[in-house]
C-alpha positions as a Markdown table, in Angstrom:
| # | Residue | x | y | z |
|---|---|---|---|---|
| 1 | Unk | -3.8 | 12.7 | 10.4 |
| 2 | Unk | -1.3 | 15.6 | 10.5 |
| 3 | Unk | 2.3 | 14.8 | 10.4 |
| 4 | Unk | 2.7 | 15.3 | 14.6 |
| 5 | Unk | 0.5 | 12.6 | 15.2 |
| 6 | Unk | 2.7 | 10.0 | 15.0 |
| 7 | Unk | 6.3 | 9.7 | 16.7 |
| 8 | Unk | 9.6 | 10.4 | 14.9 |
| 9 | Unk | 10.5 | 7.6 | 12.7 |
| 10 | Unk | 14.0 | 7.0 | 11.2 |
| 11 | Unk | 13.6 | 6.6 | 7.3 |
| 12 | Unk | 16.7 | 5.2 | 5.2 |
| 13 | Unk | 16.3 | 6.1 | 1.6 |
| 14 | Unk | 18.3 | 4.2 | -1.0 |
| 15 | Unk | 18.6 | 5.7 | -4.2 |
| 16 | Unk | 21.4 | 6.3 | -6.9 |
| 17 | Unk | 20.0 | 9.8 | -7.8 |
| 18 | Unk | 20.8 | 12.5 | -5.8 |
| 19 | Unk | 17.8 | 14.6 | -6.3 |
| 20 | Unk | 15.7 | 11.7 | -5.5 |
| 21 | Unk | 17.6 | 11.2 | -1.9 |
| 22 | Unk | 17.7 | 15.0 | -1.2 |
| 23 | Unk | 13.6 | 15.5 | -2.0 |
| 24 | Unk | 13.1 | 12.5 | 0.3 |
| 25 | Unk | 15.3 | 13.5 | 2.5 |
| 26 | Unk | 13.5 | 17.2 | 2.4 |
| 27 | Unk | 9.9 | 15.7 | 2.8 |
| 28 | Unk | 10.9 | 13.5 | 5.2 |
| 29 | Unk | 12.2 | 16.0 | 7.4 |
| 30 | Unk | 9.4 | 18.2 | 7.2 |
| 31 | Unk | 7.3 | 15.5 | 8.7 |
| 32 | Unk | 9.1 | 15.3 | 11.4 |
| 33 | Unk | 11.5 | 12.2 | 11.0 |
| 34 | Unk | 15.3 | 11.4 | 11.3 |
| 35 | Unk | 16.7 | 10.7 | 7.6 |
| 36 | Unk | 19.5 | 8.7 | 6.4 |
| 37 | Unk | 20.8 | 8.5 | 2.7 |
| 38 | Unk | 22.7 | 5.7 | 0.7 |
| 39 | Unk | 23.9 | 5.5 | -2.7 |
| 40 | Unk | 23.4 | 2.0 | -3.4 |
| 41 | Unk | 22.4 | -1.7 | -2.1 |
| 42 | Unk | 25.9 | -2.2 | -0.3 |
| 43 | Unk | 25.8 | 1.1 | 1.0 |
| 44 | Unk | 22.4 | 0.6 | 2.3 |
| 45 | Unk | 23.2 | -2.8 | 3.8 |
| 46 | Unk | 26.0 | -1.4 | 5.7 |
| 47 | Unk | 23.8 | 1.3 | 6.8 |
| 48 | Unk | 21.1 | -0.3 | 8.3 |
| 49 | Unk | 23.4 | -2.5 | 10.5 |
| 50 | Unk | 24.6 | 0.5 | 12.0 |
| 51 | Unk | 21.3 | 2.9 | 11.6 |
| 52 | Unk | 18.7 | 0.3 | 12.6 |
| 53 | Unk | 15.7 | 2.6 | 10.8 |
| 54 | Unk | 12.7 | 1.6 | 11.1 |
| 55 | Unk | 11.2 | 1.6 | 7.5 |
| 56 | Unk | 13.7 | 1.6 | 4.1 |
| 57 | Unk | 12.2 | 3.4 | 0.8 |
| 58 | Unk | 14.9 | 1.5 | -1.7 |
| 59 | Unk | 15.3 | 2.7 | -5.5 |
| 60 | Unk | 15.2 | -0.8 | -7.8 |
| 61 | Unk | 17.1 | 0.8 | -11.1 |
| 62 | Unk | 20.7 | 1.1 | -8.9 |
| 63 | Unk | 24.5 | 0.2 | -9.9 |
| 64 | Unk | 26.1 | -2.9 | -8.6 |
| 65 | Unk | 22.8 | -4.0 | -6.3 |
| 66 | Unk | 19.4 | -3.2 | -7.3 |
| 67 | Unk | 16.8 | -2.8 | -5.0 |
| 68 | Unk | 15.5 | -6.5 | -5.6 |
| 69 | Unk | 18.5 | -7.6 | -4.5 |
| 70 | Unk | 18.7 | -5.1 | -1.7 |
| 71 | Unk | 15.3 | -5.7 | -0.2 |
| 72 | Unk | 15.9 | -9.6 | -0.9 |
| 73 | Unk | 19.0 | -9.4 | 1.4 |
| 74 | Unk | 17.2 | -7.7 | 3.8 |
| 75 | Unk | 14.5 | -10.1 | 4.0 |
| 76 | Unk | 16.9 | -13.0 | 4.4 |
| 77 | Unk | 18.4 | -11.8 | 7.8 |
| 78 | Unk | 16.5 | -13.1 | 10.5 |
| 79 | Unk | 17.3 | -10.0 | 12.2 |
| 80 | Unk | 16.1 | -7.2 | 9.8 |
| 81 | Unk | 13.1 | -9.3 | 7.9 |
| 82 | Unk | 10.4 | -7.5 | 10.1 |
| 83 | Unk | 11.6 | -4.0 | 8.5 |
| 84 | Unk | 9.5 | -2.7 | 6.1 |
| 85 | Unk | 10.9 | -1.7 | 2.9 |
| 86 | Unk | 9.1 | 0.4 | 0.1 |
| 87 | Unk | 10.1 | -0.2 | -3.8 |
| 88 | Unk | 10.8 | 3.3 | -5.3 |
| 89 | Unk | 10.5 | 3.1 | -9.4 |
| 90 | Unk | 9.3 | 5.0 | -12.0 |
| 91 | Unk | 8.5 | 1.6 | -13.7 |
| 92 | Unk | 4.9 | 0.9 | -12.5 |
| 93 | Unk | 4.0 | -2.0 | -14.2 |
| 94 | Unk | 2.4 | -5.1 | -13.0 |
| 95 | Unk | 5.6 | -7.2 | -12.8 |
| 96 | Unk | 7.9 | -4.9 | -11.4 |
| 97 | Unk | 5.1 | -4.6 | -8.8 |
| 98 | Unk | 4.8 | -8.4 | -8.4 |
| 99 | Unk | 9.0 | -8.8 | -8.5 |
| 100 | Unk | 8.9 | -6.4 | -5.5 |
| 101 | Unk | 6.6 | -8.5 | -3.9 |
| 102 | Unk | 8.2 | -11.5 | -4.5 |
| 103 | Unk | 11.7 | -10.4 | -2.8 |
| 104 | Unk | 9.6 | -8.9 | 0.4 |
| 105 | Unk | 8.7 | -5.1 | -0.2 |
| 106 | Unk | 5.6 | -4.3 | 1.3 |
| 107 | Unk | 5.1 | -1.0 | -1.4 |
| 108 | Unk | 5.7 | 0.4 | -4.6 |
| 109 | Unk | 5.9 | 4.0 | -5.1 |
| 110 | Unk | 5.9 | 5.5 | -8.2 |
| 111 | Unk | 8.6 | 8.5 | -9.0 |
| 112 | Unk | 8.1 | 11.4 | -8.9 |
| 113 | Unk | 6.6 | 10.9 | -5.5 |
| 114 | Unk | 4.7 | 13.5 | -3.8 |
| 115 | Unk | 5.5 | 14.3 | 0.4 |
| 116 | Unk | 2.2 | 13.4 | 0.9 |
| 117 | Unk | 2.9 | 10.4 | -0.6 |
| 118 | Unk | 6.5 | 9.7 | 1.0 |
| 119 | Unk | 4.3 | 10.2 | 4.6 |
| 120 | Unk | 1.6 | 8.2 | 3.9 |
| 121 | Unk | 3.5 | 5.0 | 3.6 |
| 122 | Unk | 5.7 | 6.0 | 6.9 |
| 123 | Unk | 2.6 | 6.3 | 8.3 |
| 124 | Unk | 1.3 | 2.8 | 7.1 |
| 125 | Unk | 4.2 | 0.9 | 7.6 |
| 126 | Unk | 6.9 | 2.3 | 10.0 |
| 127 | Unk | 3.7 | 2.9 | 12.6 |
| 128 | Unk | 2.9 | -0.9 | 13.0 |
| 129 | Unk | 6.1 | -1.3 | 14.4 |
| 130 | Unk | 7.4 | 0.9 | 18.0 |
| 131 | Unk | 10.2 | 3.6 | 17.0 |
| 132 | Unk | 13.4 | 2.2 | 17.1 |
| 133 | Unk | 15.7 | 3.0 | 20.2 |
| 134 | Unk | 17.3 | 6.5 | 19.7 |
């Protein structure tokens, strides 16, 4: 599937490191979709009131709220608990796998990610739900 077969998706991507947001942002933009960047967990929350994306790709390592926490607060709001949200590490093992499983998150990606990827799991997840309103 090339990155024109599906429609425009709107990707948050949570992540203290700013070359992690910006090569996420970069990949995610060359596929086509609508990008939004936070810092942290209480940046992200506020963001995806406003942003309403329809897939979240949330670092867990972050200052002040982790990404278990962030995905866990998500997942608690009757509201947003459909969204999909995708663990980013560069811990792979099995429990931080399982913890991000436990709190909601429907992947784990390993850093460094590839685009391919980054596009893949919009693709998987963000396409089982219709694109959010623009």
């Amino acid at each position: 599937m090339t990155d024109r077969d599906q429609p425009p998706r709107k990707v948050l991507v949570v992540d203290d490191s700013q070359t992690v947001r910006r090569s996420a942002e970069l990949f995610l933009r060359q596929g086509g979709h609508e990008v939004l960047l936070a810092e942290d967990g209480y940046e992200a929350l506020a963001k995806i009131h406003d942003f309403s994306p329809d897939l979240v790709f949330c670092d867990i390592l972050m200052p002040r709220l982790d990404g278990y926490q962030t995905c866990a607060i998500i997942k608690r709001h009757p509201h947003y608990a459909p969204l999909p949200v995708v663990m980013l590490s560069s811990k792979d093992g099995v429990f931080d796998i399982a913890r991000g499983r436990m709190v909601g998150s429907q992947e784990h990606l390993t850093k460094p990610f590839s685009r391919e990827q980054l596009l893949d799991a919009v693709q998987r997840h963000a396409a089982a739900a219709p694109p959010s309103a623009p």
